[in-house]
Each structure stands twice: as C-alpha cells, then as structure tokens.
N, CA, C and O atoms as a CHARMM CRD file, in Angstrom:
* protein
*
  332
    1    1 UNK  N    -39.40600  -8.81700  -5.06000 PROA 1      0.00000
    2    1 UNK  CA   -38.65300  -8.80000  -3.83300 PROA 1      0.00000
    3    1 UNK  C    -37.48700  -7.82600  -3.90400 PROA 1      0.00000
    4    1 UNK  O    -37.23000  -6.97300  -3.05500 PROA 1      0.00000
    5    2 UNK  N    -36.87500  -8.04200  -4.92300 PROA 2      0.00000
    6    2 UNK  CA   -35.47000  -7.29700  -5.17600 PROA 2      0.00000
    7    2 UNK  C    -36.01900  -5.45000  -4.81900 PROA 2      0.00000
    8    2 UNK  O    -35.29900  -4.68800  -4.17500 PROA 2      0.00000
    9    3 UNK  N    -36.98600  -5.15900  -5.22500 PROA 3      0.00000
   10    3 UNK  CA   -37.08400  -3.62800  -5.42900 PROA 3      0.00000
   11    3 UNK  C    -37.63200  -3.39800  -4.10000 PROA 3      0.00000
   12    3 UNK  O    -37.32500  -2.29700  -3.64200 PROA 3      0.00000
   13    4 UNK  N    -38.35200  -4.12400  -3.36000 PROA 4      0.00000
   14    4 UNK  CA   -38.89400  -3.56800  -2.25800 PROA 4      0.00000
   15    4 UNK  C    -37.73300  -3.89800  -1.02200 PROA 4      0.00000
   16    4 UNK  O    -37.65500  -3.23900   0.01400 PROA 4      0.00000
   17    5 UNK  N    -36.94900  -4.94000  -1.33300 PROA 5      0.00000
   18    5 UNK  CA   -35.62000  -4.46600  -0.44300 PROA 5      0.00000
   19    5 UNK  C    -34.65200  -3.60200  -0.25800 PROA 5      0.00000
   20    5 UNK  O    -34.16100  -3.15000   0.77600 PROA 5      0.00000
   21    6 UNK  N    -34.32500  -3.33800  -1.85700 PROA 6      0.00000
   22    6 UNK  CA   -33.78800  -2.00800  -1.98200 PROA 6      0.00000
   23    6 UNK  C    -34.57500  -0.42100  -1.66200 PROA 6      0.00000
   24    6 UNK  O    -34.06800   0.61300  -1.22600 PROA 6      0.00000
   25    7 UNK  N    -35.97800  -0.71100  -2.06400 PROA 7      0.00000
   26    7 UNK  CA   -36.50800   0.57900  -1.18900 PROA 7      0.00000
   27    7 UNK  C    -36.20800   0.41300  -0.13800 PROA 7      0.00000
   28    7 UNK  O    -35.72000   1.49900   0.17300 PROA 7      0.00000
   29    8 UNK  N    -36.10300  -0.64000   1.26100 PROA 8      0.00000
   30    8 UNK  CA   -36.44000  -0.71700   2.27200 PROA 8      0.00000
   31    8 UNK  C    -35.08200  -0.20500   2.52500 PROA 8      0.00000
   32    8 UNK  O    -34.96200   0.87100   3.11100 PROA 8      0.00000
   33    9 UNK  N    -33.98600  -0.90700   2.11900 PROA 9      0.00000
   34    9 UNK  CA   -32.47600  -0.09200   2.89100 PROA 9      0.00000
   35    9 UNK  C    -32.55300   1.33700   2.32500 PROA 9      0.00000
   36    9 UNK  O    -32.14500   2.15700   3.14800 PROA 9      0.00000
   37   10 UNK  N    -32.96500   1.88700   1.13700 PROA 10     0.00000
   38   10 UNK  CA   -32.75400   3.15100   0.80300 PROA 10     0.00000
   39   10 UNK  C    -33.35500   3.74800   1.55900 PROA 10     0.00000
   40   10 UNK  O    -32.86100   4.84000   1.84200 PROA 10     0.00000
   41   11 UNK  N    -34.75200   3.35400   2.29700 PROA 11     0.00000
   42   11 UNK  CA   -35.40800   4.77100   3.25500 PROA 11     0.00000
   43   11 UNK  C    -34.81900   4.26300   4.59400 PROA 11     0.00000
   44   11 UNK  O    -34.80700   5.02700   5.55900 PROA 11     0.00000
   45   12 UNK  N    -34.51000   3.46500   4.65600 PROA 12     0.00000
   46   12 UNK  CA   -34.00700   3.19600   6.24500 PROA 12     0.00000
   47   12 UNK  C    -32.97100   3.11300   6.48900 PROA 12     0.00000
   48   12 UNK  O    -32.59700   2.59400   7.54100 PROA 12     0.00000
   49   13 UNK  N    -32.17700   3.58800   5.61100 PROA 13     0.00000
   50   13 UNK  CA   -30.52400   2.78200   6.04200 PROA 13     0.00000
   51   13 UNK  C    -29.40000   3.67000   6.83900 PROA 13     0.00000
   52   13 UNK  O    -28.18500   3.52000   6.96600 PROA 13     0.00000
   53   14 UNK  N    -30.19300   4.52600   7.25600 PROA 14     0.00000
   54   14 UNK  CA   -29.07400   5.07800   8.53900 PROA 14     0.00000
   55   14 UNK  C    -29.52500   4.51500   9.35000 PROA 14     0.00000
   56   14 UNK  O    -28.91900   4.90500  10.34700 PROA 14     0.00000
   57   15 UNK  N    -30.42300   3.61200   9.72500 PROA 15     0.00000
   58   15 UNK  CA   -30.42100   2.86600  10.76900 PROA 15     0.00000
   59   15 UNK  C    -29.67900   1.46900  10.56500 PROA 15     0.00000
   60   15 UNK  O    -29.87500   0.64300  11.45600 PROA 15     0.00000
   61   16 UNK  N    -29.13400   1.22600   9.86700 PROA 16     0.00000
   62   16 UNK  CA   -28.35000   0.11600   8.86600 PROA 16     0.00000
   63   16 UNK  C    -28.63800  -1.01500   9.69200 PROA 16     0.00000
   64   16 UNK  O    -29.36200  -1.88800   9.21300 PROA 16     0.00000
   65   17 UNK  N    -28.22800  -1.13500  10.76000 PROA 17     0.00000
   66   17 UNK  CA   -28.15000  -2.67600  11.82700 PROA 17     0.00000
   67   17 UNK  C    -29.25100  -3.04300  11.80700 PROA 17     0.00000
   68   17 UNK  O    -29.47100  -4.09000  11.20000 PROA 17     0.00000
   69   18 UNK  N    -30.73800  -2.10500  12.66800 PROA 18     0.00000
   70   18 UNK  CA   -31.80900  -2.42600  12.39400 PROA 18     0.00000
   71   18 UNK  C    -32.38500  -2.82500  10.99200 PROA 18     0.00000
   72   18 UNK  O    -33.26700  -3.67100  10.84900 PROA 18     0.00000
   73   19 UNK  N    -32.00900  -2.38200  10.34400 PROA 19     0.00000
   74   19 UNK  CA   -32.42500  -1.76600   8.99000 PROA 19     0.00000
   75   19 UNK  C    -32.47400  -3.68100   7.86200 PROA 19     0.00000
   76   19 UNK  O    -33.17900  -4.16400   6.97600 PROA 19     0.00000
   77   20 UNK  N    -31.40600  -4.05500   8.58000 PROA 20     0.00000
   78   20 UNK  CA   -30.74900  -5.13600   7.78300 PROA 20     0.00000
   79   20 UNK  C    -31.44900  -6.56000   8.83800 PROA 20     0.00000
   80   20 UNK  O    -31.96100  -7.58000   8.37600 PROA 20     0.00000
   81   21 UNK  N    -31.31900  -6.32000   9.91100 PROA 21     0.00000
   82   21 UNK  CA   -31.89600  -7.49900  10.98400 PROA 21     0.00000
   83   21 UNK  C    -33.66800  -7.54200  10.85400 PROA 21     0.00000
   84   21 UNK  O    -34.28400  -8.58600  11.06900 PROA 21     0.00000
   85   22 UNK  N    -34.36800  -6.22700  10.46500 PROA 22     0.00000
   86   22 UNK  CA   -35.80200  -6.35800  10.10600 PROA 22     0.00000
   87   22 UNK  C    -35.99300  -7.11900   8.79300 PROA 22     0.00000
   88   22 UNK  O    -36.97400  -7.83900   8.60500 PROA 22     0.00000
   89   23 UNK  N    -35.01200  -6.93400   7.88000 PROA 23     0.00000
   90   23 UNK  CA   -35.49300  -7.36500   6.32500 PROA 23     0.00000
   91   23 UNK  C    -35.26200  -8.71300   6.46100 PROA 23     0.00000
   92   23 UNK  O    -36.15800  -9.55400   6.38800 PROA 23     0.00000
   93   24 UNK  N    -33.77500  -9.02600   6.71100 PROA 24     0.00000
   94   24 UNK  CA   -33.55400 -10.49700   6.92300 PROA 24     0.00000
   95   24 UNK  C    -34.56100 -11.39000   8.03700 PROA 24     0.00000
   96   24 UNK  O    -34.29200 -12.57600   8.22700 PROA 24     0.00000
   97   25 UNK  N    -35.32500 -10.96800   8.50700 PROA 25     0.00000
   98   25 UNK  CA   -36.06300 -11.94900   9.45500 PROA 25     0.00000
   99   25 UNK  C    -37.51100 -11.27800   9.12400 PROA 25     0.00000
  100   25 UNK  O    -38.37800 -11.84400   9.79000 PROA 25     0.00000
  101   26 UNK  N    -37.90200 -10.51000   8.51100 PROA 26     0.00000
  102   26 UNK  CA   -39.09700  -9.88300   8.26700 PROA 26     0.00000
  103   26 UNK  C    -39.32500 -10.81500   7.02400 PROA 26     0.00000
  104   26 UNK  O    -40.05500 -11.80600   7.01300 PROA 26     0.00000
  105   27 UNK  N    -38.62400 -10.36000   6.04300 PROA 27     0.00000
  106   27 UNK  CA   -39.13800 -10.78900   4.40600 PROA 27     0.00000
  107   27 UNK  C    -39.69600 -12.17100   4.64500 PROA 27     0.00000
  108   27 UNK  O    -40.90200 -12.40000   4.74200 PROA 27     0.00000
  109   28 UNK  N    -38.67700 -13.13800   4.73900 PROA 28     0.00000
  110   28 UNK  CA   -39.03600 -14.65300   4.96600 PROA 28     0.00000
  111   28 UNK  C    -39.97400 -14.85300   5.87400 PROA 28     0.00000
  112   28 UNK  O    -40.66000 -15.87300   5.80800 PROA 28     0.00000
  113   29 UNK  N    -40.10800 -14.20200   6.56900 PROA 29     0.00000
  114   29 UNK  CA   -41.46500 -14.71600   8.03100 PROA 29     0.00000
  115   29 UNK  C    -42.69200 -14.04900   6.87600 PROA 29     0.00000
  116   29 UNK  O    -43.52200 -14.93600   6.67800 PROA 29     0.00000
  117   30 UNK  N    -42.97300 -13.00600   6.22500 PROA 30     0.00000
  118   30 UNK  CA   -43.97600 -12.57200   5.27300 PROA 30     0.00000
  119   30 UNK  C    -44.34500 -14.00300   4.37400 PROA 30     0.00000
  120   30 UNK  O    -45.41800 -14.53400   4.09000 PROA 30     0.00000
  121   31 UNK  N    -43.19900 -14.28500   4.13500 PROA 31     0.00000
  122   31 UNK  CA   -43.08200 -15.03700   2.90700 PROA 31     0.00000
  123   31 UNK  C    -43.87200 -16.42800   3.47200 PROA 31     0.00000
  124   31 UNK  O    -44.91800 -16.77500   2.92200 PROA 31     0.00000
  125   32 UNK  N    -43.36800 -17.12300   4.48500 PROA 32     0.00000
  126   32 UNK  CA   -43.74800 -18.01100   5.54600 PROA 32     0.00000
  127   32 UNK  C    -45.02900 -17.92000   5.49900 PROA 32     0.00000
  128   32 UNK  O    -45.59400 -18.72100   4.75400 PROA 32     0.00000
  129   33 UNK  N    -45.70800 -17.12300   6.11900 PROA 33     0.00000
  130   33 UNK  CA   -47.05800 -16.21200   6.87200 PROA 33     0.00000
  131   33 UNK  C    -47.94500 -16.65900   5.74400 PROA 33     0.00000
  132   33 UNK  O    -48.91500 -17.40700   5.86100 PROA 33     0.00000
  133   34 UNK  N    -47.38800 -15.98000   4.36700 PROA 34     0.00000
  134   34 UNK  CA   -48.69500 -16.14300   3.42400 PROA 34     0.00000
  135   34 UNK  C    -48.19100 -17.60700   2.52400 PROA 34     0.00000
  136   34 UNK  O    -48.48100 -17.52100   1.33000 PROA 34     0.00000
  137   35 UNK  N    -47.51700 -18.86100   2.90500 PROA 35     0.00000
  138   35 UNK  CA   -47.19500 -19.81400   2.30200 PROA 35     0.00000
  139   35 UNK  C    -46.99100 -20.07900   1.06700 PROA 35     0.00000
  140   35 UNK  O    -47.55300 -20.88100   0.32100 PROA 35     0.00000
  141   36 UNK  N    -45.66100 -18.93500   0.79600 PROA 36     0.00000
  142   36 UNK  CA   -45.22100 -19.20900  -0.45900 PROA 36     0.00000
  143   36 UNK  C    -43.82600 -20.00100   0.01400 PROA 36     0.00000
  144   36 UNK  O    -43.65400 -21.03300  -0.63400 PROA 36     0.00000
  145   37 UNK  N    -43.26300 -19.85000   0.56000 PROA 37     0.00000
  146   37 UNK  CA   -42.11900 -20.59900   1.29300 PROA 37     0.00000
  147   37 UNK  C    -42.72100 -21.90000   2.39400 PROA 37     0.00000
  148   37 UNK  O    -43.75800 -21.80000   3.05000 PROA 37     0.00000
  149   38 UNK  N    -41.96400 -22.87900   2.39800 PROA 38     0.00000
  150   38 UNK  CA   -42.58000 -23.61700   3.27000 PROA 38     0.00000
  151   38 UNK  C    -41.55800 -24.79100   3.92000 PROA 38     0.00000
  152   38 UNK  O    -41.88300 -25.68400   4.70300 PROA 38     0.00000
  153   39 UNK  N    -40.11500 -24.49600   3.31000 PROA 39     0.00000
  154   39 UNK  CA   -39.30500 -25.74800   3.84400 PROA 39     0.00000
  155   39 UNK  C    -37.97000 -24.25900   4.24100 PROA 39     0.00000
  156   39 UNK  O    -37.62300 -23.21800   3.68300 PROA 39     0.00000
  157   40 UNK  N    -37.56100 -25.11300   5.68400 PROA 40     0.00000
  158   40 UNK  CA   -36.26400 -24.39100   5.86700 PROA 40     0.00000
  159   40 UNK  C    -35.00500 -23.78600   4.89700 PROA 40     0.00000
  160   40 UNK  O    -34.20000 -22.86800   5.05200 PROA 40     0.00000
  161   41 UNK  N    -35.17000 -24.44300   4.17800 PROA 41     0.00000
  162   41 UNK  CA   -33.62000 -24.19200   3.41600 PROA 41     0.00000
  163   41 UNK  C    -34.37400 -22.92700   2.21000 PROA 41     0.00000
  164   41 UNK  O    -33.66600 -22.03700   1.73900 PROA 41     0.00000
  165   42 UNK  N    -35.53500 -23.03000   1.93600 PROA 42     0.00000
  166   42 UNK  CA   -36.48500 -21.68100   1.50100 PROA 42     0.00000
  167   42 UNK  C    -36.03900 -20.76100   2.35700 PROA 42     0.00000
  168   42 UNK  O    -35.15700 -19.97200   2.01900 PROA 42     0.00000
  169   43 UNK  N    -36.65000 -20.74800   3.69800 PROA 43     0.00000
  170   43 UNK  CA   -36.85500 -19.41200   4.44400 PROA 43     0.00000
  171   43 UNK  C    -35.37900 -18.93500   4.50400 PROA 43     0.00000
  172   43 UNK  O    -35.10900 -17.74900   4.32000 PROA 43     0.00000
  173   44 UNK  N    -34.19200 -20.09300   4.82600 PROA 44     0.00000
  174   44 UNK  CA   -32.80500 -19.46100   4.87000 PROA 44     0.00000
  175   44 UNK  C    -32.59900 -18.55000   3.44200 PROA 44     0.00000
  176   44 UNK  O    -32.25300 -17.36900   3.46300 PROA 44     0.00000
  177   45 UNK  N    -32.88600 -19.34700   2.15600 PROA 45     0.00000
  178   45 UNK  CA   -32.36100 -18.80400   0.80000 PROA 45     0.00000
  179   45 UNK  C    -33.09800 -17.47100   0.79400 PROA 45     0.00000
  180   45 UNK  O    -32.38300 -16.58100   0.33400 PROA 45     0.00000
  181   46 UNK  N    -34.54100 -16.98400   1.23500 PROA 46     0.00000
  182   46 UNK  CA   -34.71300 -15.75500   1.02500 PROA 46     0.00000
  183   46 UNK  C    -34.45200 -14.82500   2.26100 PROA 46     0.00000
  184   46 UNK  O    -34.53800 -13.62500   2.00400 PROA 46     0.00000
  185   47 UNK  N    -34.21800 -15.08500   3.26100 PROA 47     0.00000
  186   47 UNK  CA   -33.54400 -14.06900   4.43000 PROA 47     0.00000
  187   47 UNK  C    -32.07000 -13.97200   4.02800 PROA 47     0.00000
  188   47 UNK  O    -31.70000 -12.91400   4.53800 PROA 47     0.00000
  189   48 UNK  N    -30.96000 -14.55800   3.33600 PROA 48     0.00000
  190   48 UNK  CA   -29.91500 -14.25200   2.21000 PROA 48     0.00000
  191   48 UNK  C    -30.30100 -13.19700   1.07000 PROA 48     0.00000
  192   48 UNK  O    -29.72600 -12.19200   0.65100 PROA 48     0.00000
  193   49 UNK  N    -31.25100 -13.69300   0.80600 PROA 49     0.00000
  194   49 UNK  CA   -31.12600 -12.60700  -0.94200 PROA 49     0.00000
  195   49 UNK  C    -31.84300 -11.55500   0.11000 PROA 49     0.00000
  196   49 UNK  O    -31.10300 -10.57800  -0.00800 PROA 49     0.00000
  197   50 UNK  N    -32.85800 -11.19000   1.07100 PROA 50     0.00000
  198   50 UNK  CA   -33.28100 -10.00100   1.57500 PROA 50     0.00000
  199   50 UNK  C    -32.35000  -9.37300   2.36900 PROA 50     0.00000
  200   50 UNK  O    -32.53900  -8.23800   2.80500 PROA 50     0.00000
  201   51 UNK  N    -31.30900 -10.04900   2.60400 PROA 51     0.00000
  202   51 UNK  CA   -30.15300  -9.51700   3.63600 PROA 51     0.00000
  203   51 UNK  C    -29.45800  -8.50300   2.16800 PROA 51     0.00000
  204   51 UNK  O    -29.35700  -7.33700   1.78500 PROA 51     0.00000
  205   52 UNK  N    -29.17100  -9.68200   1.82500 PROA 52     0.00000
  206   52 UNK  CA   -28.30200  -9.08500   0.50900 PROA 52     0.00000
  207   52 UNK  C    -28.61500  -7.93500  -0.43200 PROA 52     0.00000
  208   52 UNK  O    -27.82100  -7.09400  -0.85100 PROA 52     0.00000
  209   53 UNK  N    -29.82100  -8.04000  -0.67200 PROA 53     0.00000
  210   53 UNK  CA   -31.16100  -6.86400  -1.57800 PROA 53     0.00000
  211   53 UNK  C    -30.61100  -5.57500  -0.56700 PROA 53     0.00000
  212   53 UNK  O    -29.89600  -4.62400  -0.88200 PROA 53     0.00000
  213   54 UNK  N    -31.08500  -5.83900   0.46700 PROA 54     0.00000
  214   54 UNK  CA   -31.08100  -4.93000   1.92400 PROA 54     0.00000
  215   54 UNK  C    -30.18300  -3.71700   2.04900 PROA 54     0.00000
  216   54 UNK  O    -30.42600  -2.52800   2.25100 PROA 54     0.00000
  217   55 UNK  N    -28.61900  -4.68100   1.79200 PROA 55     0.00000
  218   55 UNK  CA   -27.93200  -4.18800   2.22900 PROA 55     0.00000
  219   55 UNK  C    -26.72100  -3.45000   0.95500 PROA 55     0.00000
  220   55 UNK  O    -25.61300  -2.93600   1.11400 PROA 55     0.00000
  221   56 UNK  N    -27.53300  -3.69300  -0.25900 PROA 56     0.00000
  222   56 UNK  CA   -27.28000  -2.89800  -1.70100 PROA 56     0.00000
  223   56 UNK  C    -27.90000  -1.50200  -1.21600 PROA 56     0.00000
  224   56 UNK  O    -27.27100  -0.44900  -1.32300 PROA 56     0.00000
  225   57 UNK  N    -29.30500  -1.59200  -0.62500 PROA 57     0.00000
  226   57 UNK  CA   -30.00500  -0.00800  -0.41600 PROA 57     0.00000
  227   57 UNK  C    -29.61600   0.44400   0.75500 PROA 57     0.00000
  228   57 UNK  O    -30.25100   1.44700   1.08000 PROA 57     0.00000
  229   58 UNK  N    -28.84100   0.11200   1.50700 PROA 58     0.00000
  230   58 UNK  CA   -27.93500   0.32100   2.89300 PROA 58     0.00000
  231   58 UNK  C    -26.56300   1.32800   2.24600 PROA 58     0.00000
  232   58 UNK  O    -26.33000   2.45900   2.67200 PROA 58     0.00000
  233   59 UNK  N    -26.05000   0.89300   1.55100 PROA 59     0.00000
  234   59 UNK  CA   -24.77400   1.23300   1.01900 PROA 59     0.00000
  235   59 UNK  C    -24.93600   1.90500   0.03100 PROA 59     0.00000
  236   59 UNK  O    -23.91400   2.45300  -0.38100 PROA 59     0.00000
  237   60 UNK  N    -26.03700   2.11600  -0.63500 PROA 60     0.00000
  238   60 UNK  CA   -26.48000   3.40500  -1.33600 PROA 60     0.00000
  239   60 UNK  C    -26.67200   4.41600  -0.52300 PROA 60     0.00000
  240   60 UNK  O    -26.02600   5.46200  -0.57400 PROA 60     0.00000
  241   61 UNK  N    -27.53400   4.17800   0.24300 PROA 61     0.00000
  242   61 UNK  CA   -27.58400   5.48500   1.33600 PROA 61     0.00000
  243   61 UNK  C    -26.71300   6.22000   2.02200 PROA 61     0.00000
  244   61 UNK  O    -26.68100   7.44200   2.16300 PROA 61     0.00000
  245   62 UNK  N    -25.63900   4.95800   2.66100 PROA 62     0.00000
  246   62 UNK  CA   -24.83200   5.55100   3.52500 PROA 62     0.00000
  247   62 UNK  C    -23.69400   6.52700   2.53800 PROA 62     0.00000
  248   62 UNK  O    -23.15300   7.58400   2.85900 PROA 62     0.00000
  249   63 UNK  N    -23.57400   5.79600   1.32400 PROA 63     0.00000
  250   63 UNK  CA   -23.18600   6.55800   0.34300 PROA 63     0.00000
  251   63 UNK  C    -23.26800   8.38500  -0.22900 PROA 63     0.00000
  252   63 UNK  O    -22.55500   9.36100  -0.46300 PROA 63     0.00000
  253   64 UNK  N    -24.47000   7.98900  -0.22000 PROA 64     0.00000
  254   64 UNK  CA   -25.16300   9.61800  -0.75400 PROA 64     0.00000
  255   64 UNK  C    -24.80300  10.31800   0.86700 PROA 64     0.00000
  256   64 UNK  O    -24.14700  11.35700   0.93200 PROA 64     0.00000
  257   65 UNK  N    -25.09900   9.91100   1.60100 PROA 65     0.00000
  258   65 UNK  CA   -25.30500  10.59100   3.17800 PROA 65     0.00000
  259   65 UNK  C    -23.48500  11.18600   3.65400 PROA 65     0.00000
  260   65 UNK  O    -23.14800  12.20900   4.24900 PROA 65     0.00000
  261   66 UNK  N    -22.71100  10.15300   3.14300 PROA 66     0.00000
  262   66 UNK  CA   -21.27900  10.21900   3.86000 PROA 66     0.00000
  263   66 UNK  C    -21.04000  11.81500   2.55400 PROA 66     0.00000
  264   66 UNK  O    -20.55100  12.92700   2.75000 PROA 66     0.00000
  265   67 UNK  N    -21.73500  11.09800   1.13000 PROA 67     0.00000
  266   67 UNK  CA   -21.21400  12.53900   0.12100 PROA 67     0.00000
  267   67 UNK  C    -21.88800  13.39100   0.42300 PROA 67     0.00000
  268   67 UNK  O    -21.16700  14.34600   0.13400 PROA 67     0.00000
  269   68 UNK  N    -23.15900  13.97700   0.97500 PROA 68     0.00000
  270   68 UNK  CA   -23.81600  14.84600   1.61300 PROA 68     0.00000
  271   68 UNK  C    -23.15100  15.52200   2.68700 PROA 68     0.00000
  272   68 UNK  O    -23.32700  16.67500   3.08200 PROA 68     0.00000
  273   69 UNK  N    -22.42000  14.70700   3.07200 PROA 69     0.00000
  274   69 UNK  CA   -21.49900  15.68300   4.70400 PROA 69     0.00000
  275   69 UNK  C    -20.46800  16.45700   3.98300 PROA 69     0.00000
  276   69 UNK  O    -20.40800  17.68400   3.91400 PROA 69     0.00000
  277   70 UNK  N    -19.35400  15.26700   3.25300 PROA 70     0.00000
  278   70 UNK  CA   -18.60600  16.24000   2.73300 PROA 70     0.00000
  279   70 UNK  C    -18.82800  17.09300   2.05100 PROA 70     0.00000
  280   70 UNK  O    -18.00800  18.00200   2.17900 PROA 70     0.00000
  281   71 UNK  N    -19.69100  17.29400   1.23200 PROA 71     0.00000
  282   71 UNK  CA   -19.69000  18.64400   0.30900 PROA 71     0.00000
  283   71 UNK  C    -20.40900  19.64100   1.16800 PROA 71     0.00000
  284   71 UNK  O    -20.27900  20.78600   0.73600 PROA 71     0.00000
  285   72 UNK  N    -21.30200  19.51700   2.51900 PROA 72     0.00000
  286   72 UNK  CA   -21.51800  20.34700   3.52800 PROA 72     0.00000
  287   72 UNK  C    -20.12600  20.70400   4.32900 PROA 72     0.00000
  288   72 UNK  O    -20.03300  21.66600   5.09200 PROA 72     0.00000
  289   73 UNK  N    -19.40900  20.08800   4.13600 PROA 73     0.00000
  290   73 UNK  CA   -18.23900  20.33100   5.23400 PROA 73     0.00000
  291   73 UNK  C    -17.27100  21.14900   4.36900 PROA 73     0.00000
  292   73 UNK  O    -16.67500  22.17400   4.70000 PROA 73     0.00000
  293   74 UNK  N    -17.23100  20.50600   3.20500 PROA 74     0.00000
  294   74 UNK  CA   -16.33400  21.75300   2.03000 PROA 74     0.00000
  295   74 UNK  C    -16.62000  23.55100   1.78500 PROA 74     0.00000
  296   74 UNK  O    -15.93900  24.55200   1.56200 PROA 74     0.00000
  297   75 UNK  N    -18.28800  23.14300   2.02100 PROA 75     0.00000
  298   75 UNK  CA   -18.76200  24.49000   2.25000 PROA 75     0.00000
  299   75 UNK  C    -18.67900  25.13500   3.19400 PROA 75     0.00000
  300   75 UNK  O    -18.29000  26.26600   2.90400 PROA 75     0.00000
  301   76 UNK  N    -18.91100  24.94900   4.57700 PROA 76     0.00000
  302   76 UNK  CA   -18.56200  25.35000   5.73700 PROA 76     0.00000
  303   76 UNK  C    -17.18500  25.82800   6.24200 PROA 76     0.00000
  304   76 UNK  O    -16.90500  26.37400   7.30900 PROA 76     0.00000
  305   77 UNK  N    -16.31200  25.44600   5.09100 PROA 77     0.00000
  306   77 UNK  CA   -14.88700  25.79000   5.61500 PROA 77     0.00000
  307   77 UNK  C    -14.77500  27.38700   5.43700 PROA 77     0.00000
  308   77 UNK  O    -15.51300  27.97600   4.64800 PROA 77     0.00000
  309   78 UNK  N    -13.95800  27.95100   6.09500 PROA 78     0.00000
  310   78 UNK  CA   -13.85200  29.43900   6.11200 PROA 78     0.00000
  311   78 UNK  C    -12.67400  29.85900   5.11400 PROA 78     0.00000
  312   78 UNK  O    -11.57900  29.29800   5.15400 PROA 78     0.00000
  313   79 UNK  N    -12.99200  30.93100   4.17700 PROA 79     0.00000
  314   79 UNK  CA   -12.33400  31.23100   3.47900 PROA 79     0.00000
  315   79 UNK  C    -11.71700  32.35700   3.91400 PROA 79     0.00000
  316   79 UNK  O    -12.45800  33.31900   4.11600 PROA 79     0.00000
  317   80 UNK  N     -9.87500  32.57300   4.22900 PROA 80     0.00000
  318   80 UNK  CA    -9.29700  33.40700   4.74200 PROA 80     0.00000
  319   80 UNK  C     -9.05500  34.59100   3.52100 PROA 80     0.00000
  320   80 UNK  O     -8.39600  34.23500   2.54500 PROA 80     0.00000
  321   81 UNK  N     -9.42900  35.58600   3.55200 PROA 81     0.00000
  322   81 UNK  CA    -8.80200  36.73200   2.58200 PROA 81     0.00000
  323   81 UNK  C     -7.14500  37.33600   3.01900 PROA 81     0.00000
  324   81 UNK  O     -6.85500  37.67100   4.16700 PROA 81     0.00000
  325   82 UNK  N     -6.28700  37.37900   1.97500 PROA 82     0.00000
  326   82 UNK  CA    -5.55700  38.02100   2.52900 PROA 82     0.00000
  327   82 UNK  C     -5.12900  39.22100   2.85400 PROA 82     0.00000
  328   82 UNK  O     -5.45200  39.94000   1.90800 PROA 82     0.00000
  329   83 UNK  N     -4.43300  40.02700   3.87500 PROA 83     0.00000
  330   83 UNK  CA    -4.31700  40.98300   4.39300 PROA 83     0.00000
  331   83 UNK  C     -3.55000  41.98900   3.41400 PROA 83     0.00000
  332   83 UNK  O     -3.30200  43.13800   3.78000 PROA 83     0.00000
C-alpha cells in the first residue's frame, strides 16, 4: 500500500486536492470491493494511512516542482553588464 500511494501523489500531485480525495476514498473502497477490509473502523484506518501515504508523494512533488521554478526563475533573470 505504502509504495503505490506514494507513486500515486508523486505522479499526480499537482493536482494535490484531487490527488488526495481519490486515494483517500479510492484505496479503501478497492480494499472493500475485493474483501480484505470489512468493518468500518478498517475502511476509516486505511483511507488515513492512504490519505497520509498520499500526501508524503504530494509534498514531494510540490517540492521538486516549487525547486524547479526557482532555479528556472534564477536563470531567467537578466544579467546587466556594466557600461
């Protein structure tokens, strides 16, 4: 579970809101679906750890992405020569 949540926020996580509301209500309904979970306080405990998994590969991303601008934006700055 742990790795396929963290893939899931790492390829999706500029969509972060979506990104985090699919895993948390996706994982556990999977989980549900093929009856490995079967009592409420299950489906709550793993839509928590998939929120949580989720949103480790959310904040990796937005991470690399926010350091991706700046060092594009460092480059883009214009270098004045002087006269």
């Amino acid at each position: 579970m742990i790795p396929t949540m963290l893939l899931f926020g790492l390829v999706l996580g500029r969509w972060w809101k979506t990104c985090l509301l699919v895993a948390t209500l996706g994982w556990p309904l999977l989980l549900w679906f093929d009856g490995i979970i079967e009592s409420p306080n299950e489906f709550l405990g793993a839509a928590g750890l998939a929120a949580l998994n989720t949103a480790v590969g959310v904040a990796i991303h937005q991470s690399l992405l926010h350091l991706l601008r700046w060092l594009r934006k460092d480059r883009r700055a214009p270098h004045h020569a002087a006269a």
